[in-house]
Kinemage of the C-alpha trace (Angstrom):
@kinemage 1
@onewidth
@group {chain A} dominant
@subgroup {mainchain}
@vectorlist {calphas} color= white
{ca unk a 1} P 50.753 8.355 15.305
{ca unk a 2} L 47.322 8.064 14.048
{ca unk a 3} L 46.593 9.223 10.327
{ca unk a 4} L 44.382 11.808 8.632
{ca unk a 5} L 42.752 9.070 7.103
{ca unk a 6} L 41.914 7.238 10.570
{ca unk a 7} L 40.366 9.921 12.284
{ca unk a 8} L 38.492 10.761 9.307
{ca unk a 9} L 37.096 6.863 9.412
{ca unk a 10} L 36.289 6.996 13.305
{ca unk a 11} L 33.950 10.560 12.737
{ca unk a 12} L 30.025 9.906 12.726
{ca unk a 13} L 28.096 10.456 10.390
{ca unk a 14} L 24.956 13.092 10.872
{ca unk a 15} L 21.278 12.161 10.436
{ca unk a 16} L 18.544 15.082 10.898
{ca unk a 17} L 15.112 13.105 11.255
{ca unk a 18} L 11.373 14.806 10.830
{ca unk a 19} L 8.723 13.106 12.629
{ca unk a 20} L 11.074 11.907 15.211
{ca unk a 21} L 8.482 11.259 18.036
{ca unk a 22} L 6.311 9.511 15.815
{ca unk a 23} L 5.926 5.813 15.892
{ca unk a 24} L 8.668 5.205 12.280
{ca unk a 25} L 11.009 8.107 13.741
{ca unk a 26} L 11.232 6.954 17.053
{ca unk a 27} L 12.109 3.736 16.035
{ca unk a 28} L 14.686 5.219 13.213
{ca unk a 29} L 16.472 7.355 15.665
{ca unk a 30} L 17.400 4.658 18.201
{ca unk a 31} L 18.608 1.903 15.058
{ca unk a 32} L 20.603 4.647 13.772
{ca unk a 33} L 22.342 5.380 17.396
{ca unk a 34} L 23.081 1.891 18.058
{ca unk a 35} L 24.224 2.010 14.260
{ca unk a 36} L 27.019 4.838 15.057
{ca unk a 37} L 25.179 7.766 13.865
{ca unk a 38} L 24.576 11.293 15.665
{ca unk a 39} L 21.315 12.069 15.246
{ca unk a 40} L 19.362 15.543 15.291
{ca unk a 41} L 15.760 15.176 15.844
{ca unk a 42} L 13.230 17.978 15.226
{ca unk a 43} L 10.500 18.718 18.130
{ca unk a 44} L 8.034 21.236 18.119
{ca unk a 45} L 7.363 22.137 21.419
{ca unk a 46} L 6.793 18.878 23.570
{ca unk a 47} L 9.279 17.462 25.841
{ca unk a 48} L 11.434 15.223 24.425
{ca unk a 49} L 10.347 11.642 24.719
{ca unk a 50} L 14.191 10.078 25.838
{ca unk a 51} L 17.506 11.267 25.776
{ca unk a 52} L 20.883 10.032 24.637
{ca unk a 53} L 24.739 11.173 24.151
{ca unk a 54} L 24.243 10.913 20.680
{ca unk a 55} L 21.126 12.545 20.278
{ca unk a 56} L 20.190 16.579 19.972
{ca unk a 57} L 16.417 17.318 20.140
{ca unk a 58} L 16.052 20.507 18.056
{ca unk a 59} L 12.552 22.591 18.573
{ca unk a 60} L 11.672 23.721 15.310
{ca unk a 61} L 8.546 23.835 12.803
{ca unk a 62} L 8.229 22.811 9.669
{ca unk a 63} L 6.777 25.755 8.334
{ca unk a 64} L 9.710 27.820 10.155
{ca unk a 65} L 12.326 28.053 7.741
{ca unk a 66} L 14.308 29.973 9.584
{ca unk a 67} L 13.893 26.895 12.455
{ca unk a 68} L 14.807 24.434 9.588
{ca unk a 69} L 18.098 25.424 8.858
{ca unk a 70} L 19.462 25.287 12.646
{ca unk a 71} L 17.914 22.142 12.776
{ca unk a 72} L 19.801 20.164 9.440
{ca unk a 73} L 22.910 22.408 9.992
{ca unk a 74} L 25.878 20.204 10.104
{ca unk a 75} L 24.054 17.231 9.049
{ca unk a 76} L 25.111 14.713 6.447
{ca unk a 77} L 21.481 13.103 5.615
{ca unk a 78} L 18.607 14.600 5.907
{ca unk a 79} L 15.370 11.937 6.585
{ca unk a 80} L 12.084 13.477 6.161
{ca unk a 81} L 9.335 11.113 8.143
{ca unk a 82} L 7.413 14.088 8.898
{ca unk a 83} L 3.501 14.239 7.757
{ca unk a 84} L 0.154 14.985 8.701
{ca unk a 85} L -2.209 12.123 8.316
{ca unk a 86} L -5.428 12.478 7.258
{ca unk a 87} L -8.435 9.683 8.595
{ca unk a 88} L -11.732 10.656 6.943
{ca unk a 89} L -12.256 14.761 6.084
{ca unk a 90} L -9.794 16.202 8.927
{ca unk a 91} L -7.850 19.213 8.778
{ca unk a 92} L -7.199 19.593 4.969
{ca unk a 93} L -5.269 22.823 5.111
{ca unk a 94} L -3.373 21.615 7.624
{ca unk a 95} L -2.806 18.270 6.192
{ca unk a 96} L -1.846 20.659 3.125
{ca unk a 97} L 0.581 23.043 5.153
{ca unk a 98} L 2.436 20.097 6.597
{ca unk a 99} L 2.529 17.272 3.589
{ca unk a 100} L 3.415 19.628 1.320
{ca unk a 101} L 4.455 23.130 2.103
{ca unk a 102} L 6.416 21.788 5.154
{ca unk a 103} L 8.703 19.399 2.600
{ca unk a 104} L 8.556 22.395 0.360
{ca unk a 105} L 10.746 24.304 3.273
{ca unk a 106} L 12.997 21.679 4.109
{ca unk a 107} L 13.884 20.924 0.349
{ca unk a 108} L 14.537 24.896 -0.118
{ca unk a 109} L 16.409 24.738 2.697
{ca unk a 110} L 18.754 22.088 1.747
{ca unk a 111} L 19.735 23.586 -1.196
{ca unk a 112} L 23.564 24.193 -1.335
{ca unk a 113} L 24.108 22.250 1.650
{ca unk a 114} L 26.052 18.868 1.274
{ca unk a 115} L 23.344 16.505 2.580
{ca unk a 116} L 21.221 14.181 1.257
{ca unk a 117} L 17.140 14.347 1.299
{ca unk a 118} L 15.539 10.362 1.803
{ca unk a 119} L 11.657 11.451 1.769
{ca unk a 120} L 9.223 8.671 3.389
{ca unk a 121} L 6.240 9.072 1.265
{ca unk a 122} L 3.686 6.328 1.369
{ca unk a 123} L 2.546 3.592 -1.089
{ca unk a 124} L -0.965 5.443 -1.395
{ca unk a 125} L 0.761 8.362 -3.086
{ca unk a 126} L -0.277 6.109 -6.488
{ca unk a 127} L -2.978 4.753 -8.413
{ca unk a 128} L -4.359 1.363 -6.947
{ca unk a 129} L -4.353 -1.861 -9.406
{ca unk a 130} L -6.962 -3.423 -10.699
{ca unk a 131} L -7.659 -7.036 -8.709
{ca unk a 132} L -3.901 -9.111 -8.934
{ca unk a 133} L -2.488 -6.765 -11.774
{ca unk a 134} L 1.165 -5.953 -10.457
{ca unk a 135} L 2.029 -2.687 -7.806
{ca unk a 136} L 5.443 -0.878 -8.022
{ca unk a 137} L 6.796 2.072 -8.411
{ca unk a 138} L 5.452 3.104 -12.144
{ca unk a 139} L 2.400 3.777 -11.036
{ca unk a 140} L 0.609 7.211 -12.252
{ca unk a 141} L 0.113 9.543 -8.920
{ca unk a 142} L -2.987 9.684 -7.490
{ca unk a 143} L -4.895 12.859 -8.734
{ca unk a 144} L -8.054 11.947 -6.885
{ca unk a 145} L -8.452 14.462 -3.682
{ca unk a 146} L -11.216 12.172 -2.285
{ca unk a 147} L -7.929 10.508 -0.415
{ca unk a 148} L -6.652 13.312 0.580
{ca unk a 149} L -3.470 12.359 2.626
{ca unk a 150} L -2.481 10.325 -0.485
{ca unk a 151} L -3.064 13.142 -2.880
{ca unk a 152} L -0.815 15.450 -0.291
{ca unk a 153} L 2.059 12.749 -1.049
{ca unk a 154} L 2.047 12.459 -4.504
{ca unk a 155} L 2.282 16.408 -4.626
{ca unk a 156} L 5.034 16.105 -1.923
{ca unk a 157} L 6.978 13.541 -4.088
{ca unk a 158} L 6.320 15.463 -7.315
{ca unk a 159} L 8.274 18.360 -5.326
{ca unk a 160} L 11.277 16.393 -4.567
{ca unk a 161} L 12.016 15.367 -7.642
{ca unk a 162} L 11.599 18.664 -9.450
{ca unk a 163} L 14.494 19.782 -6.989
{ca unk a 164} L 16.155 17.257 -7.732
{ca unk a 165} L 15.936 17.122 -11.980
{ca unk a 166} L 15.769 21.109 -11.842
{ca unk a 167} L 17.673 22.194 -8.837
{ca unk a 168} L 20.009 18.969 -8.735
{ca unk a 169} L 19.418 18.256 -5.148
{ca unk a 170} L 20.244 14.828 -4.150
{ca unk a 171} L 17.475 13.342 -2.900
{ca unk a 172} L 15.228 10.151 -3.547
{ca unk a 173} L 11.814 8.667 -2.082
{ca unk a 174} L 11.290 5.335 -0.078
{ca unk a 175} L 7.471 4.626 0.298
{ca unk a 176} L 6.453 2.262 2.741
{ca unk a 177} L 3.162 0.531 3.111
{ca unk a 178} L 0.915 0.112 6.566
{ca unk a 179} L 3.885 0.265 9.325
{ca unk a 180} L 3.440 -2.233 12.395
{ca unk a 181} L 5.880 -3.501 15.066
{ca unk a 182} L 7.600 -2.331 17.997
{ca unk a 183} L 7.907 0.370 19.605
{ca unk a 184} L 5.003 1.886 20.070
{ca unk a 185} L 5.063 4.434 22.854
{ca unk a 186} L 1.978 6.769 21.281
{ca unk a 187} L 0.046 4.226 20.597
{ca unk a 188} L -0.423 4.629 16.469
{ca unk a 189} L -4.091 4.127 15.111
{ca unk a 190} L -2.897 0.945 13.585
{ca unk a 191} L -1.166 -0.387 17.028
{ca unk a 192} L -4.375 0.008 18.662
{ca unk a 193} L -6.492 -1.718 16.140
{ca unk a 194} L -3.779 -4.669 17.115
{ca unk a 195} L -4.095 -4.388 20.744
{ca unk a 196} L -7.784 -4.460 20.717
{ca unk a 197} L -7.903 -7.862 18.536
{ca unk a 198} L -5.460 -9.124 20.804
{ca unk a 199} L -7.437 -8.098 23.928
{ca unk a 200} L -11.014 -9.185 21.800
{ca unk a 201} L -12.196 -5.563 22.262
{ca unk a 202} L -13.020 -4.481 18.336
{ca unk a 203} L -16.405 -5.257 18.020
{ca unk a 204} L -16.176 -5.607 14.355
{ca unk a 205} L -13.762 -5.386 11.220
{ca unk a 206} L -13.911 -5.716 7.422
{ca unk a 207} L -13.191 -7.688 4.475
{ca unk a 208} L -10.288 -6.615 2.537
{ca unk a 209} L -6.641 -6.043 4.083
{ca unk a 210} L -3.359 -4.004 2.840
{ca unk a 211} L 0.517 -4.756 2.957
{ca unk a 212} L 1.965 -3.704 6.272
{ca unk a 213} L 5.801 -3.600 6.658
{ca unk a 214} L 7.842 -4.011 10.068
{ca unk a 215} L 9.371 -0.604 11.225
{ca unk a 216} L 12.794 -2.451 11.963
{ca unk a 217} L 12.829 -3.881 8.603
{ca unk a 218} L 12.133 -0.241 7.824
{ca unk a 219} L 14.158 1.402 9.277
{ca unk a 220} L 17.280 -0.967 8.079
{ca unk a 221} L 16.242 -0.149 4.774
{ca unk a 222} L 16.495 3.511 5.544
{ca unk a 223} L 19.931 3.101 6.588
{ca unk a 224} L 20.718 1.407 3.903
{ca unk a 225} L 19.446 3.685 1.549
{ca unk a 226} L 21.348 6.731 2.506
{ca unk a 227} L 24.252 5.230 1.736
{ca unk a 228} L 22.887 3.381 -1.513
{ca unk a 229} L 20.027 4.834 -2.950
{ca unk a 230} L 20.412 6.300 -6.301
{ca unk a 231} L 19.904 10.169 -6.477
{ca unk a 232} L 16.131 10.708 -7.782
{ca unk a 233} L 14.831 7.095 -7.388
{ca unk a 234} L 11.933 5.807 -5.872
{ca unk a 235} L 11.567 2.774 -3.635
{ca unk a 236} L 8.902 0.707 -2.992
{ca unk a 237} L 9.361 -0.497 0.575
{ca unk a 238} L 6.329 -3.086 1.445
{ca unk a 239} L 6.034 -6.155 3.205
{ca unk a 240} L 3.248 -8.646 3.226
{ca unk a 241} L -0.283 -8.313 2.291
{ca unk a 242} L -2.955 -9.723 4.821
{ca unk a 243} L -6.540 -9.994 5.312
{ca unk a 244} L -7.870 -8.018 8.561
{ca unk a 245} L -9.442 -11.203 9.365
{ca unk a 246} L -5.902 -12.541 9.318
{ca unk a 247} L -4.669 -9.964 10.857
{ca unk a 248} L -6.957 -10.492 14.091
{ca unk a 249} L -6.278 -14.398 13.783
{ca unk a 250} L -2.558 -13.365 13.986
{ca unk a 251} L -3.251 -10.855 17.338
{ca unk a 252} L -6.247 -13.396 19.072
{ca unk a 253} L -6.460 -16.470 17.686
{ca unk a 254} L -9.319 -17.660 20.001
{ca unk a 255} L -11.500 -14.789 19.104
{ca unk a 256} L -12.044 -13.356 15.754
{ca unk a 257} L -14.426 -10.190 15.742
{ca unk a 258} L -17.702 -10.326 12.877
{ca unk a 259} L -16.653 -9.316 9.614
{ca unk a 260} L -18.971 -6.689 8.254
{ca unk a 261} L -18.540 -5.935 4.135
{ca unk a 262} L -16.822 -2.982 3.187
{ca unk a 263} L -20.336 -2.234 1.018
{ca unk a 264} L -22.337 -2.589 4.429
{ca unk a 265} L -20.064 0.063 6.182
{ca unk a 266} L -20.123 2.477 3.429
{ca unk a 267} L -23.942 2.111 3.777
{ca unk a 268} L -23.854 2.823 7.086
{ca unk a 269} L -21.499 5.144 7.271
{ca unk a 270} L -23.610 8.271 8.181
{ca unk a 271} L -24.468 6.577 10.888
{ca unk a 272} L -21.431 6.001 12.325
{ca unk a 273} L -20.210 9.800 11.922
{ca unk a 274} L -23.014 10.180 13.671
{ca unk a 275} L -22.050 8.059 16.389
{ca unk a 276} L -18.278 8.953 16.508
{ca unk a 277} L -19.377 12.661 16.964
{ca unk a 278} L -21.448 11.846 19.871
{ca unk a 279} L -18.835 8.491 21.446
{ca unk a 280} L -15.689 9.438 19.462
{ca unk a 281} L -14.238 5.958 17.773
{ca unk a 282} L -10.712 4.429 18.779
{ca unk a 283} L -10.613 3.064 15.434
{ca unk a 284} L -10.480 4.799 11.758
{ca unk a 285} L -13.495 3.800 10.234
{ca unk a 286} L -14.288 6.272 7.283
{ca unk a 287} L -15.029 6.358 3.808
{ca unk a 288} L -10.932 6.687 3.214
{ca unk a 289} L -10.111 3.920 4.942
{ca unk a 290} L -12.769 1.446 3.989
{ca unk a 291} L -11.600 2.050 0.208
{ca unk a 292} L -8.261 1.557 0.786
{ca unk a 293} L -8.951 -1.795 2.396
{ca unk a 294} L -11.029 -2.924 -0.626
{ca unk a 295} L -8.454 -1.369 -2.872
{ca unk a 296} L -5.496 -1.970 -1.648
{ca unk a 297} L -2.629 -4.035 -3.475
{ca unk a 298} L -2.182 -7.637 -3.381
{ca unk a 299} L 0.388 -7.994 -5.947
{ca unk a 300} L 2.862 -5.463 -4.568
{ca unk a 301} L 6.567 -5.398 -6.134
{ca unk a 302} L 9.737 -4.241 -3.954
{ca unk a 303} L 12.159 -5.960 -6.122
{ca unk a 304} L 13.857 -2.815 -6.885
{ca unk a 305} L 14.462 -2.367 -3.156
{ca unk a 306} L 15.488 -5.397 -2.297
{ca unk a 307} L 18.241 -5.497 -4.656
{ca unk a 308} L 19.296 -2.082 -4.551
{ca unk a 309} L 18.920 -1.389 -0.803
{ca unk a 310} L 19.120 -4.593 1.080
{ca unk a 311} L 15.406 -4.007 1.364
{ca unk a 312} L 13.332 -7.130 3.847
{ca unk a 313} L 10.418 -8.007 5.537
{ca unk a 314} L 10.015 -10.462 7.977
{ca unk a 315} L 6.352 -12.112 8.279
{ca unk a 316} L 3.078 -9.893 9.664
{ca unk a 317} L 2.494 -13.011 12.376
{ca unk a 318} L 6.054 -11.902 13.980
{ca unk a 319} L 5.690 -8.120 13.837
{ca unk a 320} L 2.081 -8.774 15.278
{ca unk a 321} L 3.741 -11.112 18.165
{ca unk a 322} L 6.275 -8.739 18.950
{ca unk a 323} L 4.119 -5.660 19.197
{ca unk a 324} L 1.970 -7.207 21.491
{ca unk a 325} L 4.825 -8.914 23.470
{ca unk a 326} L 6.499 -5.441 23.638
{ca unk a 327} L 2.697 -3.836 24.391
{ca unk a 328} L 2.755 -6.707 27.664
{ca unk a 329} L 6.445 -5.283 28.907
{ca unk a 330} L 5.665 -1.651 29.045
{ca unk a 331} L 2.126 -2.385 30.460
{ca unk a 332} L -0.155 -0.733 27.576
{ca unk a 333} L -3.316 -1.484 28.063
């Protein structure tokens, strides 16, 4: 006869997952299936992308509380991938609502319950570095609302772990850089950048670069950290820092679109508003985004989450061959 202590071995574990149709939670939600989880995935009102045995799509809202706690009921970890991204002056109450009253709900919501919280922030939630000078997770927050997305993050993390030091929730932060790789099924702003080096269609890019991470590396390292993550830490969770220039080497290497300086742009920038208003742009170009290429870190430090997580990252040039091999099966042009 089989004991108490079997059966209690052979029971899978629960993940609830925000931002599940996104291009990280997509991705998350099938490595944790075929990693013998049950997974609970919040939708909002669009039809669910894929189904499986192990999977319950739960409509819900993030600023629906009341939606919220039907959706992490019964779960054992709770990963927020959830956010509203900001590219140039967007929708900042939205942005606001989402990034930060939206983790506000689920973090009140979790309270009492025996889960625990992993929020996916983002590496721009800090201060950048000056030139080589060493990035990781000490950094001041960004106070700065010029990048607004990033200033949403740093409020959202700042949240998190006053429930956790004040509320003793047990939660902790992971915050990944740029996120590449397959899948892809929505086509993120960053895939497409990729497919159009690799099908010589950008007419242009930028000096500067930023560290870009492969969403299965990722998502191992989520996995990981629910399991080993200490309650109230923060992760740095990068990869490797490249050049655009390298970056569309990596996609085309037969065809590498003119560079224009990051000063040029921002000169012309007007302009190109202009122009996106009138032929809207595939591609991000905006004050935002043009800084945080110049800015971003080249020295970046995940030490702490590679020893304390199993945290890895394979090289850009494979996640970039992948994508596009993975781009060629599912015919995305």
């Amino acid at each position: 006869m089989e004991s108490k202590s079997n059966k209690n071995i052979l029971v899978k574990k629960t993940v609830a997952v925000t931002g599940a149709t996104g291009h990280l939670g997509i991705n998350l939600i099938k490595h944790l299936i075929g990693r013998n989880f049950k997974v609970r995935a919040l939708i909002r009102k669009d039809d669910p992308p894929w189904f499986h045995s192990e999977l319950d799509w739960i409509e819900g809202n993030l600023l629906n509380k009341d939606s919220l706690l039907n959706f992490i009921k019964d779960s054992n970890y709770l990963v927020h991938c959830a956010s509203a991204i900001s590219v140039g002056e967007g929708n900042q109450d939205l942005i606001y609502r989402v990034n930060v009253e939206g983790t506000r709900n689920l973090l009140s919501c979790c309270l009492n319950l025996n889960l625990r919280f992993a929020y996916i922030s983002s590496s721009t939630a800090t201060e950048d570095v000056m030139g080589n000078d060493v990035f990781d997770e000490n950094r001041p927050y960004r106070k700065n609302k010029s990048f607004y997305y990033a200033w949403t993050k740093a409020r959202a993390e700042e949240l998190v772990l006053d429930y956790v030091n004040q509320k003793n929730l047990d939660a902790f932060i992971l915050r990944p850089t740029a996120i590449l790789g397959p899948e892809d099924p929505k086509i993120s702003r960053f895939g497409r950048t990729i497919l159009d080096m690799h099908k010589g269609e950008l007419p242009f890019i930028t000096d500067g670069g930023y560290n870009m991470v492969d969403v299965r590396d990722l998502c191992k390292t989520i996995e990981n950290s629910l399991s080993k993550a200490a309650k109230g830490s923060v992760y740095l969770t990068g990869g490797q820092y490249v050049t655009l220039k390298e970056l569309a080497k990596m996609a085309n290497p037969s065809k590498t679109p003119t560079v224009l300086s990051v000063k040029l742009l921002l000169a012309l920038l007007p302009f190109i508003n202009f122009y996106n208003k009138l032929f809207p742009l595939r591609w991000p170009v905006n004050r935002e985004s043009l800084i945080t290429l110049q800015t971003a870190p080249k020295n970046m430090n995940c030490n702490k989450a590679k020893r304390e997580l199993g945290h890895s990252n394979r090289p850009v040039n494979e996640s970039v061959r992948a994508l596009i091999a993975w781009f060629n099966e599912n015919n995305i042009k």
